[in-house]
C-alpha positions in Angstrom: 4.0 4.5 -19.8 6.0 4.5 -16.8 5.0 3.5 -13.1 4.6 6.2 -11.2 6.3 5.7 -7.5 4.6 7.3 -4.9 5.8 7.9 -1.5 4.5 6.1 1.9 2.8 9.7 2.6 1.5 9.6 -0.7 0.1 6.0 -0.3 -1.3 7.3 3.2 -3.1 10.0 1.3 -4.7 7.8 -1.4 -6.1 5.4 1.6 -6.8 8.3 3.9 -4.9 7.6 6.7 -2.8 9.4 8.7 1.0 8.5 7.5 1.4 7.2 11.1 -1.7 4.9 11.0 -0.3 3.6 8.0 3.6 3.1 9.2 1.7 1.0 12.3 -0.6 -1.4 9.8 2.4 -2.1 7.4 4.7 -2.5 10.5 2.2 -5.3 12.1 0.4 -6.3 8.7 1.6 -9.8 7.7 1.5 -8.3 3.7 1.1 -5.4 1.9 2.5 -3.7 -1.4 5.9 -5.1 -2.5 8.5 -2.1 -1.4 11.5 -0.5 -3.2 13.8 0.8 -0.7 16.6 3.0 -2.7 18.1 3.4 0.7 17.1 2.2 4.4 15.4 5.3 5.0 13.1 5.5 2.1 10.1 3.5 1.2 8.6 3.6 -2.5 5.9 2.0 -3.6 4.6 1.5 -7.5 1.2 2.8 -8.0 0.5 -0.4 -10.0 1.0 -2.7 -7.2 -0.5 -0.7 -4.4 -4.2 -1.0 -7.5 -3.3 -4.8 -7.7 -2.9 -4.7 -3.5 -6.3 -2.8 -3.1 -7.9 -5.0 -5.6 -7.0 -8.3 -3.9 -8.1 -6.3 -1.0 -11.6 -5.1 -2.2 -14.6 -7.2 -0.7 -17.7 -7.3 -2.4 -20.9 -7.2 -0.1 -20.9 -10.8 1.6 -18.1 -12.3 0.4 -15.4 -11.2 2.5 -11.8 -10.9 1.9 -10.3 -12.6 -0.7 -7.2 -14.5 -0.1 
């Protein structure tokens, strides 16, 4: 099965964000999911490695964040 590619407003919509809340935090962030850029203007993102991002991302109660 193929990756589906889902645009930075669809990414915004999965996290529930505002697409300009998330253009800030992945502007600043120091990481985030790996990019495909098919032209300057357009971000894409694979939904596989925004699961894997979340997942590294997800803290279990009193852990913290895994690194």
């Amino acid at each position: 099965m193929e990756d589906e590619l889902m645009t930075q407003r669809q990414l915004a919509a999965k996290l529930k964000v505002c697409l300009r809340t998330l253009e800030r935090e992945l502007a600043t962030a120091k990481d985030g999911p790996p990019e495909i850029r098919p032209s300057p203007r357009r971000i894409l993102y694979r939904s596989t490695d925004v699961n894997r991002w979340l997942e590294a991302r997800t803290v279990r109660r009193n852990q913290g964040i895994s690194q």
